[in-house]
C-alpha positions in Angstrom: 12.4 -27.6 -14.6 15.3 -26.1 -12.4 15.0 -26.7 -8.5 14.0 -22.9 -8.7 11.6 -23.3 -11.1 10.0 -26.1 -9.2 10.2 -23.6 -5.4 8.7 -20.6 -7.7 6.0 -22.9 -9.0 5.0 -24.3 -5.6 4.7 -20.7 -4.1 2.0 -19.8 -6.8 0.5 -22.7 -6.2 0.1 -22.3 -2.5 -0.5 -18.4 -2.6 -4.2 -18.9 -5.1 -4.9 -21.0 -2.1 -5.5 -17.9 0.0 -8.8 -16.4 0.7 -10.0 -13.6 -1.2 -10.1 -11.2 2.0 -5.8 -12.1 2.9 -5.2 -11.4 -1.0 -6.5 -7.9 -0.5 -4.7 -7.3 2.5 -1.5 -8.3 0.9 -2.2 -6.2 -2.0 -2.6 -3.2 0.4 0.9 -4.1 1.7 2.0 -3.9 -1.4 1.1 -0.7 -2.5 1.9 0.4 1.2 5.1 -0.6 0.9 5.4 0.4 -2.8 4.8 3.9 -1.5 7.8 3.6 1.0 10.0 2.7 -1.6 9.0 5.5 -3.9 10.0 8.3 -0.8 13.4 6.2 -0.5 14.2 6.4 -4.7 13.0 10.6 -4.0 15.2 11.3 -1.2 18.0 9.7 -3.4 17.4 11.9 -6.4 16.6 8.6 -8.7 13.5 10.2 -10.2 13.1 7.2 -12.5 12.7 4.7 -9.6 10.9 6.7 -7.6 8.0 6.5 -10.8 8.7 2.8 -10.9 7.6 2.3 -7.1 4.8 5.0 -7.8 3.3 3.3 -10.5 3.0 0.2 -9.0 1.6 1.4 -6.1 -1.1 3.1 -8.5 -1.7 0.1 -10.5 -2.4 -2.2 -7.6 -5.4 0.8 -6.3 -6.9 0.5 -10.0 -6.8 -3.0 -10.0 -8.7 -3.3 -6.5 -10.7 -0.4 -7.8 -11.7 -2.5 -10.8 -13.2 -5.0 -8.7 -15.7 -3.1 -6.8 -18.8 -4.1 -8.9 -21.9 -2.2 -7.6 -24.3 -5.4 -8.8 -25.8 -5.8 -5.8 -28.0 -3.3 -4.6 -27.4 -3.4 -0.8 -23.5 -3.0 -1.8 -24.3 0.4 -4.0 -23.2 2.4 -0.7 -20.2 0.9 -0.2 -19.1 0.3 -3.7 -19.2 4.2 -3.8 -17.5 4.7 -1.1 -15.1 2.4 -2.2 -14.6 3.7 -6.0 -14.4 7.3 -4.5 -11.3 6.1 -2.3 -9.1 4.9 -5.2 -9.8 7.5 -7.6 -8.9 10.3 -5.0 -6.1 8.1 -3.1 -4.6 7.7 -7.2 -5.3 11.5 -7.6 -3.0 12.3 -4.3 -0.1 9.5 -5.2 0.1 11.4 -8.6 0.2 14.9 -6.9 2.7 13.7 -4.3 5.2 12.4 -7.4 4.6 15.8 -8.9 5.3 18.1 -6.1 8.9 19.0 -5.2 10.5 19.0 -1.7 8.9 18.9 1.7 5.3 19.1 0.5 5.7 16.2 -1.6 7.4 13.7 1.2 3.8 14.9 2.9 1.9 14.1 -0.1 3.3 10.7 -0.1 3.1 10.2 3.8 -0.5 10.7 3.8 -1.1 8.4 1.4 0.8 5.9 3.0 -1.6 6.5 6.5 -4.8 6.5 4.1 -3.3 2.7 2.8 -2.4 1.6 6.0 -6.1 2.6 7.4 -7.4 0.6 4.9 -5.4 -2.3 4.6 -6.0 -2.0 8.7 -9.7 -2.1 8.2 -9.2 -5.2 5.7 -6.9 -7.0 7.9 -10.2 -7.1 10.6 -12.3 -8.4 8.1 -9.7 -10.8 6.9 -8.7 -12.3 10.5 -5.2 -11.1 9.9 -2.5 -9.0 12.4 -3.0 -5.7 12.7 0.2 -3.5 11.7 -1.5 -1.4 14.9 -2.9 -1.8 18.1 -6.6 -1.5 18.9 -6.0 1.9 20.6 -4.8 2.9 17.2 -1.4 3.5 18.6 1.2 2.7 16.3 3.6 0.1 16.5 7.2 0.8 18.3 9.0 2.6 14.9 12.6 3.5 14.1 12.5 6.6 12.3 13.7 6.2 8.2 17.5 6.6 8.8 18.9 6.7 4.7 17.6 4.3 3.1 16.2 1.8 5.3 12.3 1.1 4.5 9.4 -0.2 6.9 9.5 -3.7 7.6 5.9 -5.6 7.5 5.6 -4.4 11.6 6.5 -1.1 10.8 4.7 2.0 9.7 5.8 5.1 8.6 6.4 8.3 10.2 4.5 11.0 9.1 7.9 13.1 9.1 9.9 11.7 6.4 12.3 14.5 6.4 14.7 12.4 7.1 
């Protein structure tokens, strides 16, 4: 094994070490910042890439999705709740891809804020910093300027114009 092959190895290792509730909000990151990317690759007219970021924002929802198991009866409620978010959070990343223009950026910007509430709400279950304060007054932003993307204590502004 390579000296890289040994660092990449000892990152695995130490991220399945995580607690479930971190791994989630990570995963809500991801797709957050998935989303981000997929505005950039639009705004730059690579239609290919701007898929690319979609998609994996979309398969990261199915595969929390997937693990809401309604097994336990005083879960039902929320397991609903929770299936009925992905499906129409996936339904609204799809739409947003398909929709030209100025609508579409707003497609994809509310889907970011609907990610970011969630991963929000998971980051208070999981002990981890919020991306917000309590008052629910974002962060101090910079505005997307070309091609720059949020950093992890950044959120998006709902007018991606540009």
């Amino acid at each position: 094994m390579t000296k890289a092959d040994l660092a990449v190895a000892a990152y695995g290792t130490a991220r399945r070490t995580l607690p479930p509730l971190q791994v989630v909000v990570e995963l809500y990151d991801l797709a957050r910042i998935s989303v981000a990317h997929a505005v950039v690759e639009r705004r730059k007219g690579n239609h290919e890439a701007e898929f690319e970021a979609m998609s994996k924002a979309a398969r990261i929802l199915q595969g929390l999705g997937a693990c809401v198991a309604p097994g336990d009866r005083r879960a039902r409620t929320v397991c609903g709740t929770l299936r009925a978010y992905y499906r129409q959070t996936l339904m609204q990343l799809h739409t947003a891809k398909r929709t030209g223009g100025e609508a579409g950026l707003k497609r994809y910007a509310s889907v970011y804020r609907q990610i970011l509430t969630m991963r929000e709400t998971w980051a208070e279950l999981a002990g981890v910093a919020h991306l917000q304060d309590r008052a629910g007054q974002s962060l101090p932003t910079a505005k997307p300027a070309g091609q720059s993307l949020p950093s992890d204590r950044q959120n998006m502004s709902s007018d991606w114009s540009g």
